[in-house]
C-alpha positions in Angstrom: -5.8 -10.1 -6.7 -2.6 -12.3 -7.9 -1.6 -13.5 -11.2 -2.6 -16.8 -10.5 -6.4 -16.2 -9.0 -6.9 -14.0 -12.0 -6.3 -16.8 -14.8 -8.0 -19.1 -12.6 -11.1 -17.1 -12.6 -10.3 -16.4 -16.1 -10.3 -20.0 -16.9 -13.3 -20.7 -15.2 -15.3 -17.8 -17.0 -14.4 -19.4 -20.2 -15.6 -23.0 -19.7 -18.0 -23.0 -22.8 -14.7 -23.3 -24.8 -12.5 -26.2 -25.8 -10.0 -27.1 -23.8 -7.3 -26.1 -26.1 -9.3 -22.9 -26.9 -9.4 -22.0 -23.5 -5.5 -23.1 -22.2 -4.2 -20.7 -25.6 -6.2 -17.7 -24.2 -5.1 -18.3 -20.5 -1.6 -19.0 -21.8 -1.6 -15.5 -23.6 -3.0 -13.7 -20.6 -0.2 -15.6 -18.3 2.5 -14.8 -20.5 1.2 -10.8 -20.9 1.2 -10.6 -17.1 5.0 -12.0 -16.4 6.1 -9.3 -18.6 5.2 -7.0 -16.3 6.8 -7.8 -14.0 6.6 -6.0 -10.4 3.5 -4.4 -11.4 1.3 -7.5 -12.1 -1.0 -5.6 -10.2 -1.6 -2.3 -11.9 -1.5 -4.3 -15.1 -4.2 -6.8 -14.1 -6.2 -3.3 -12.9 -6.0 -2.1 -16.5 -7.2 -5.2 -17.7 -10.4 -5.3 -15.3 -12.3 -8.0 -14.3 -11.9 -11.9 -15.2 -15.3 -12.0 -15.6 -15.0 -8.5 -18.1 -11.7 -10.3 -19.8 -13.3 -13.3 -20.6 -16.4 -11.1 -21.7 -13.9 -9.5 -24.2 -12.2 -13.1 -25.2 -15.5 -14.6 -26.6 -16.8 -11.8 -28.1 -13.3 -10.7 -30.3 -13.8 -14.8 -31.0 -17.1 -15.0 -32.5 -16.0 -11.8 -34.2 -12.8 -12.5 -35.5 -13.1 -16.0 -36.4 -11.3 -17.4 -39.5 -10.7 -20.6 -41.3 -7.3 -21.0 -41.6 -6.0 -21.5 -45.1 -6.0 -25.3 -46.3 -7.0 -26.4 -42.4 -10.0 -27.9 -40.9 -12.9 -25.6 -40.3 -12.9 -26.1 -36.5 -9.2 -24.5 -36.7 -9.2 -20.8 -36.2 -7.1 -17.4 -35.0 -9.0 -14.4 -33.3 -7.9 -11.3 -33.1 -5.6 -9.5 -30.3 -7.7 -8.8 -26.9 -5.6 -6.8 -25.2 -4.7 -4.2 -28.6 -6.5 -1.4 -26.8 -4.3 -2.4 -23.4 -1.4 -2.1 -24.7 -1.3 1.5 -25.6 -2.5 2.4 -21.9 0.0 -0.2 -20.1 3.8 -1.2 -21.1 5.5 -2.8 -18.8 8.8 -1.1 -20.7 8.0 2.3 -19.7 8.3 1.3 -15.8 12.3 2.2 -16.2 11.1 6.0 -17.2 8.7 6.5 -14.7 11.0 5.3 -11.9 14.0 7.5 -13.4 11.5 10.3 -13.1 10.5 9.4 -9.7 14.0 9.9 -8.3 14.8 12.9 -10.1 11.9 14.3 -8.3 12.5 12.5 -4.7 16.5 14.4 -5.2 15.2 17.7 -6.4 12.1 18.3 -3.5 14.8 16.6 -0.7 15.0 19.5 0.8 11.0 19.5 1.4 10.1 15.9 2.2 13.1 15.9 4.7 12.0 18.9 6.5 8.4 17.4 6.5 10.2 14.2 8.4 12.4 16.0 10.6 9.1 18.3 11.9 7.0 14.8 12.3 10.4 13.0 13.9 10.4 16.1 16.6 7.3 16.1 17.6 7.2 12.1 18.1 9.9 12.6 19.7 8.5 15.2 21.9 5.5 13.5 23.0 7.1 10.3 24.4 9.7 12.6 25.8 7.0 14.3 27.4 5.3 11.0 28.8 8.5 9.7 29.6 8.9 12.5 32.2 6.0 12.2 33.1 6.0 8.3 33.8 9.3 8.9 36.0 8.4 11.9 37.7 5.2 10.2 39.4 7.4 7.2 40.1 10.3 9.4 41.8 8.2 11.4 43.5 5.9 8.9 45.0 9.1 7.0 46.1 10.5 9.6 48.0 7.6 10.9 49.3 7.1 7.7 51.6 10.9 7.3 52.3 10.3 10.7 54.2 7.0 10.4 55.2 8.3 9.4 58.9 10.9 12.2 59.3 8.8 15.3 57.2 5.1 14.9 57.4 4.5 18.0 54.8 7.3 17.0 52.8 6.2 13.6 51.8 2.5 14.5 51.2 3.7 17.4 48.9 6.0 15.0 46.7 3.4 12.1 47.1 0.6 14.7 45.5 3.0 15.4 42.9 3.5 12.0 42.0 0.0 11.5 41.7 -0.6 14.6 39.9 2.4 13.6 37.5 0.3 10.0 37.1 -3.0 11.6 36.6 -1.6 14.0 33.7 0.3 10.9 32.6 -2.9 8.8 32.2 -4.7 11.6 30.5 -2.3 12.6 27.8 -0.8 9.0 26.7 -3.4 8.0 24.2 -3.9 11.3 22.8 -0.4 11.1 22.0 0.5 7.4 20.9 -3.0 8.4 18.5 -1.6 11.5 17.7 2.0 9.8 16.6 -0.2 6.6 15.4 -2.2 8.3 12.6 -0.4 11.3 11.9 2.6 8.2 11.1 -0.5 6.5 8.5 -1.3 9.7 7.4 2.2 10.7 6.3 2.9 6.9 4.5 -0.1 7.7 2.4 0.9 10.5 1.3 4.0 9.5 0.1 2.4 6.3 -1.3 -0.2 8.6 -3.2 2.5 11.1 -4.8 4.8 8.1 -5.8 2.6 6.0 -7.3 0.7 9.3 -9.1 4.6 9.8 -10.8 4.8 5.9 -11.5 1.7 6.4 -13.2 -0.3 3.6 -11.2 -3.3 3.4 -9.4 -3.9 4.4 -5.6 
């Protein structure tokens, strides 16, 4: 969800309000969620809900409702919805968690790298594999009927190993592409899951 569908839901949730009540509340939320910046999204996560927010709004309003001093009585301030939010999320402690996040990418290099290089091989391998493959029953055919007039024997046997080459081909190219497909997912999740664990966000 984006900044701008959550104050929109926000604002609708809050229609039994004035106008003015209700544009001061979404104004507050709007302001809260710039300051954070890139992580809009982990910050609208530890908020929860519109629906929950708005839940939260009215009820710290009938609660905290004051007459201001000398004013009307249908002027008012309510207390700070997001206190208890603020201890779980800054937005100023992103610098910290990302200076720790490279200090530990540096320090395990040696690890993640040989994790890549293994995975880069065998990719590699694979296609290198079905590459052969793919050209050896092509050659082989080829030739087989160039000399299929002059060598009889010789042109069958290299026309049978083309299509032997094709058959293998055929079999083994989508256990690999799925092989190099999700083990390639698999991998990016990983290293989503253990970054984002020392950003302190949510997977």
């Amino acid at each position: 969800m984006t900044m701008d569908d959550f104050l929109a839901q926000l604002d609708a949730q809050l229609y039994i309000l004035t106008p003015e009540e209700r544009e001061s509340a979404v104004a507050y939320y709007r302001e809260y969620l710039e300051e954070a910046g890139t992580d809009v999204r982990a910050a609208i996560n530890a908020l929860g809900s519109p629906q929950s927010v708005a839940q939260r709004i009215l009820r710290e309003i009938d609660e905290n409702r004051v007459v201001y001093d000398g004013g009307t009585p249908n002027q008012y301030e309510y207390a700070d919805p997001l206190a208890e939010f603020k201890t779980e999320y800054k937005p100023e402690q992103r610098g910290g968690r990302l200076g720790l996040t490279i200090l530990v990418i540096v320090v395990t290099f040696p690890i993640w790298i040989t994790v890549f290089s293994l995975w880069l091989a065998l990719a590699v391998t694979l296609f290198a594999v079905l590459g052969s493959l793919a050209f050896s029953a092509f050659a082989a055919c080829i030739h087989g009927f160039t000399v299929l007039g002059s060598s009889l024997g010789q042109a069958l046997f290299e026309i049978g190993v083309g299509v032997t080459c094709t058959g293998l081909f055929l079999l083994l190219w989508k256990p690999c592409w799925l092989g190099v497909k999700y083990s390639t997912i698999g991998l990016g999740k990983l290293c989503k899951k253990c970054i984002n664990g020392l950003m302190g966000k949510e997977n």
